[in-house]
C-alpha positions in Angstrom: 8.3 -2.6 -22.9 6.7 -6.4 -23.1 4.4 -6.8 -25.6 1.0 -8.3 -25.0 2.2 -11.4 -25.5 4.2 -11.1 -22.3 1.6 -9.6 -20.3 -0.9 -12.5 -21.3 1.9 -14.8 -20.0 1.9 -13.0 -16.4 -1.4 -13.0 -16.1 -1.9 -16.3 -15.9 -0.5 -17.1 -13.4 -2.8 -17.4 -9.8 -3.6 -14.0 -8.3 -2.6 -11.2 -10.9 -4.3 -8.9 -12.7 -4.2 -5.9 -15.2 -7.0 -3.6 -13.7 -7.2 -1.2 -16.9 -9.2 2.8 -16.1 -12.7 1.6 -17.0 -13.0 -1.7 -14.6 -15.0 -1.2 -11.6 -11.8 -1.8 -9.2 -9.8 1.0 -10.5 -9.4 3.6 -7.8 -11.8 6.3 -7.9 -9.6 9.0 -6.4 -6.8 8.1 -9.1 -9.2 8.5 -11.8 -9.4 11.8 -10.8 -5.6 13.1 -10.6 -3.4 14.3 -13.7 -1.6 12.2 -16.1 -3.5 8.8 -14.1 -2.0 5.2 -15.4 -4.1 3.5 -18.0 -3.4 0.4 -16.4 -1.8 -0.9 -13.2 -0.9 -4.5 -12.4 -1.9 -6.3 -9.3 -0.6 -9.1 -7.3 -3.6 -10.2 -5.1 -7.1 -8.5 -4.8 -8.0 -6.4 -6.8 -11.4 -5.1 -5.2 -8.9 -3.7 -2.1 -7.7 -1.0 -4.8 -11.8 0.8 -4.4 -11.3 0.8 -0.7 -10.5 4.1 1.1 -7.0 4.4 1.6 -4.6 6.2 3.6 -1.4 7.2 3.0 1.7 6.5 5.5 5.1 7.0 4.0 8.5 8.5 5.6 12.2 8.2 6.2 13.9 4.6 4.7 16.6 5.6 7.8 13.7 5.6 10.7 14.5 5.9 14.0 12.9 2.7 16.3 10.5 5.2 17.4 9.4 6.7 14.0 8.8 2.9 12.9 6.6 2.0 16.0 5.0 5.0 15.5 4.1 4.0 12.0 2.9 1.0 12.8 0.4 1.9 15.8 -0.9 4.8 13.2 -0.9 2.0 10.8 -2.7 -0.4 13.2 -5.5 2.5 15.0 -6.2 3.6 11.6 -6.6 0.3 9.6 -8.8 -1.0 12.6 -11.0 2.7 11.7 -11.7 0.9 8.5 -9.0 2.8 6.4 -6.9 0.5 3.8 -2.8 1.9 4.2 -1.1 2.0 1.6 2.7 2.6 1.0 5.5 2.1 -0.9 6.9 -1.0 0.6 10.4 0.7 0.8 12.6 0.0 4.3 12.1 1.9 7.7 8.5 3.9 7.9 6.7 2.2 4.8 7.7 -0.9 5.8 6.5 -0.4 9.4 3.3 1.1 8.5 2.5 -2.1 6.3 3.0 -4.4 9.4 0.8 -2.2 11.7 -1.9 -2.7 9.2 -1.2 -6.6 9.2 -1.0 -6.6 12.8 -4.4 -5.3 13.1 -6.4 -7.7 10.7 -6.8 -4.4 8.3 -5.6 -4.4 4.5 -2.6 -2.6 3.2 -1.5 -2.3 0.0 1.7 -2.1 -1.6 2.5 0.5 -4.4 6.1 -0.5 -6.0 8.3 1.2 -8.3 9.0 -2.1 -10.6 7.3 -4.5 -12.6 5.1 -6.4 -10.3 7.2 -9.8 -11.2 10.0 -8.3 -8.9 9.8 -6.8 -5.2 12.4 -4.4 -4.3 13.8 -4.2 -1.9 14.5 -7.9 -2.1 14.3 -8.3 1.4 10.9 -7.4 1.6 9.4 -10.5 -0.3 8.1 -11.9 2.4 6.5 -9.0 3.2 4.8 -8.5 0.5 3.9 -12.4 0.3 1.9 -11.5 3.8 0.4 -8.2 2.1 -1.4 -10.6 -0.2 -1.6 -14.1 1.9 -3.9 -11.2 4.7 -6.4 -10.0 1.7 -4.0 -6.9 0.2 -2.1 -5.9 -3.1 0.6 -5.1 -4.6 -0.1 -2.8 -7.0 2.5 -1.2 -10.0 2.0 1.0 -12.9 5.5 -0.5 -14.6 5.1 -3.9 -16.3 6.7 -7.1 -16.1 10.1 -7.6 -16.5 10.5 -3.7 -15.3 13.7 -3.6 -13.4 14.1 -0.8 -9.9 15.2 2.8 -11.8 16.0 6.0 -10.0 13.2 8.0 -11.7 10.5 5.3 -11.4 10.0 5.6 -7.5 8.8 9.6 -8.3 5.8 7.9 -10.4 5.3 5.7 -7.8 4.7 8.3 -5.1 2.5 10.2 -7.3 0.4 6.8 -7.3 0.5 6.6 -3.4 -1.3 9.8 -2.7 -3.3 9.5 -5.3 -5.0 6.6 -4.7 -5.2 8.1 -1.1 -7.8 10.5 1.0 -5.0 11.8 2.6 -1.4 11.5 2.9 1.0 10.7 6.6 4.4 11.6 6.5 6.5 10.1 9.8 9.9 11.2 9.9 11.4 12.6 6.9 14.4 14.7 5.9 14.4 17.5 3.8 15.5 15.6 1.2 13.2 12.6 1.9 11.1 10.8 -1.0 8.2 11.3 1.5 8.3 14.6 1.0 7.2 13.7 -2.7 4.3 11.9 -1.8 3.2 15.1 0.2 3.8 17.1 -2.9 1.8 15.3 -4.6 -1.0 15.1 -2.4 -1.2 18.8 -2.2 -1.1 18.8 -6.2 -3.7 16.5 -6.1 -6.5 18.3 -3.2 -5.9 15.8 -0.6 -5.2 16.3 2.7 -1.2 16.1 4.5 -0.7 15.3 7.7 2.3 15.4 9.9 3.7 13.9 12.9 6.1 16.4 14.7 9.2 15.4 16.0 12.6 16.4 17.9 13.9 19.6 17.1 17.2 18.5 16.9 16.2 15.3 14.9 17.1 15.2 11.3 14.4 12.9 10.4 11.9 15.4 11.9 12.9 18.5 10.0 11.2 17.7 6.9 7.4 17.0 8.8 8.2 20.1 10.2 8.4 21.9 6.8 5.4 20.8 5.8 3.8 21.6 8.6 5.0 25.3 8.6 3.4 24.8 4.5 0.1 23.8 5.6 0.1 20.1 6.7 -1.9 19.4 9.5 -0.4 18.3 12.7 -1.1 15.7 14.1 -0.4 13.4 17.5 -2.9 10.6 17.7 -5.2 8.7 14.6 -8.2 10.5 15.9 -6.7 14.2 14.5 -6.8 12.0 11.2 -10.2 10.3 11.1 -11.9 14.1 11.9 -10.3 15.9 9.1 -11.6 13.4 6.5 -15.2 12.8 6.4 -15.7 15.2 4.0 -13.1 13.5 1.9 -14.6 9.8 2.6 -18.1 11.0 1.6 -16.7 11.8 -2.3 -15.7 8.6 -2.6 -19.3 7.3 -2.7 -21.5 4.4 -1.6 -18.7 1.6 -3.2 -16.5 3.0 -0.3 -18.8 2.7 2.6 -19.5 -1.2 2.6 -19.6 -2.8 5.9 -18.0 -5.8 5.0 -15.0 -4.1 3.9 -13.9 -3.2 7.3 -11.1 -4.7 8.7 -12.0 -8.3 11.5 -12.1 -6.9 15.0 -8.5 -7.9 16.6 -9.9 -11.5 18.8 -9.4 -11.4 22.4 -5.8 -12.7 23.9 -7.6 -13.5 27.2 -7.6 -17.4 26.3 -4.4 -17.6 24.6 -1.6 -19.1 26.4 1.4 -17.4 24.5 -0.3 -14.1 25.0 -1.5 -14.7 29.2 2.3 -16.0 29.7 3.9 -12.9 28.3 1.6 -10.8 30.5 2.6 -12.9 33.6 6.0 -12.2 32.8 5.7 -8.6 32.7 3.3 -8.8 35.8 2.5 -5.0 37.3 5.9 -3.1 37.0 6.7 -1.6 33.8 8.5 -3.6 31.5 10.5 -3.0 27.8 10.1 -5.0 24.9 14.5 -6.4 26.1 13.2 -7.2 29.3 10.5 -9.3 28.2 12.7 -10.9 25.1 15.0 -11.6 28.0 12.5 -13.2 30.4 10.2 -15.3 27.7 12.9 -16.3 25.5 10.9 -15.1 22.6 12.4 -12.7 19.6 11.7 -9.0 19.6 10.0 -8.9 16.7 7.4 -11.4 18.3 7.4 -9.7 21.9 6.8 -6.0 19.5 4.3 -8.1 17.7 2.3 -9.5 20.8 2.3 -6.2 22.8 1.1 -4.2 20.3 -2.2 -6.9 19.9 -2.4 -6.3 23.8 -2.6 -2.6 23.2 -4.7 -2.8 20.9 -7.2 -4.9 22.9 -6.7 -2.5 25.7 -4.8 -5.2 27.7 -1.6 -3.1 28.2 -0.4 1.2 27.7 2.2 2.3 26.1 4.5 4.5 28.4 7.3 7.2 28.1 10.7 5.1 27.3 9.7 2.2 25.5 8.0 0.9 28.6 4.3 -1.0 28.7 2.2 -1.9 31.7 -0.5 -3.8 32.3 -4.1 -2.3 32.9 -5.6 -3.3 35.9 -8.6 -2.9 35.0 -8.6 -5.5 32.1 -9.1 -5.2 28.4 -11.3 -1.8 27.1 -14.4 -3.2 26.1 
């Protein structure tokens, strides 16, 4: 464990922080829960930590559609004025942290090391855009804390409860996810589920939970009804307007954004046929299409297809 010495060292350097249980910023719903952190180290903003946050954690082995699942839930309920939070980890986490980008909304990260050292390493850019957008990263463990096996436990026990409520998107039976949702449930917040194939292994543990009690649910909407209740507790800190994520500008000037529409034109089109036909990555087409769906510009269809909406953007 560093001593103080250390710690002093770390902290000053540009954008961390020790938020310690009695500073204003310290999360109000963690207060609450069992055996809560006397400290936690933050990379970034600190105020983010006394937004209301929501949980959205599942498989590291997601399936493409798990992930772009995660990331529209991510983006729909970022853009409701929830902050996400998960555990930076590959596949859903991961996913869920980019929705929340994608949509101008903050996310924070919840690690399992010291908060000198992102793990996976191939996430450090992500978590350099977590902060760069107005986020954390936020770690109980301090510096110089290397990645053990029965650290990630503790950190999903900080995930839910610094959470209203927890979303699990595709998890085995043996997933870390379904940690988080243990915890949750330990904790009295809500669990939510998003049901899957039958014969999907990644779908068997949501489906335990839901058989335990989780709630079901298929769009951001069965979310944002089941916690008003939970939002209210939180108090007056939790309810400022200027928290709430920038509404997503309109694309209708943009050029990047009204060439990749003319390229898709009126037929359906997949994210490989519009990689194909603008020359663009997939991870930019994914990126721009899911700002057009957001707007309104384009729906999602069965397949991995989009099409434009004739009738313009929703207003």
């Amino acid at each position: 464990m560093p001593g103080n010495v250390e710690i002093d060292a770390w902290l000053c350097e540009d954008g961390h922080h020790v938020v310690t249980a009695s500073d204003a910023n310290y999360p109000a719903l963690l207060a609450e829960t069992r055996n809560a952190p006397g400290r936690l180290f933050v990379r970034g903003d600190p105020e983010v930590l006394s937004l209301p946050q929501l949980a959205i954690v599942g498989s590291r082995n997601a399936t493409p559609g798990g992930c772009e699942t995660a990331t529209r839930f991510a983006a729909h309920l970022g853009g409701a004025g929830f902050c996400i939070t998960s555990g930076l980890a590959v596949g859903i986490d991961a996913a869920a942290h980019r929705g929340a980008l994608a949509a101008g909304a903050k996310t924070i990260a919840v690690c399992a090391t010291g908060p000198d050292e992102v793990y996976p390493a191939r996430h450090a850019g992500l978590a350099d855009d977590i902060v760069a957008a107005g986020g954390a990263i936020v770690t109980e463990f301090p510096p110089d804390t290397p990645p053990r096996r029965q650290q990630f436990p503790q950190r999903n026990r900080l995930i839910s409860g610094m959470s209203v409520g927890t979303l699990v998107i595709e998890a085995s039976l043996r997933s870390g996810a379904l940690i988080t949702a243990r915890f949750a449930t330990e904790q009295g917040r809500e669990v939510f589920a998003v049901p899957g194939s039958i014969h999907s292994p990644t779908a068997r543990g949501c489906h335990s939970l839901i058989r335990n009690g989780a709630k079901l649910v298929e769009t951001s909407q069965d979310i944002i009804e089941e916690l008003p209740g939970m939002l209210a507790g939180l108090g007056e800190s939790t309810a400022q307007a200027d928290t709430a994520p920038t509404p997503i500008a309109s694309r209708d000037s943009d050029p990047e954004y009204e060439r990749l529409r003319k390229l898709m034109g009126w037929d359906p089109a997949t994210v490989d046929m519009l990689v194909n036909r603008s020359g663009l990555t997939a991870d930019e087409v994914s990126s721009m299409l899911l700002i057009l769906e957001l707007e309104g510009s384009v729906d999602p269809l069965a397949g991995g297809f989009y099409i434009q909406r004739e009738e313009g953007p929703k207003r």
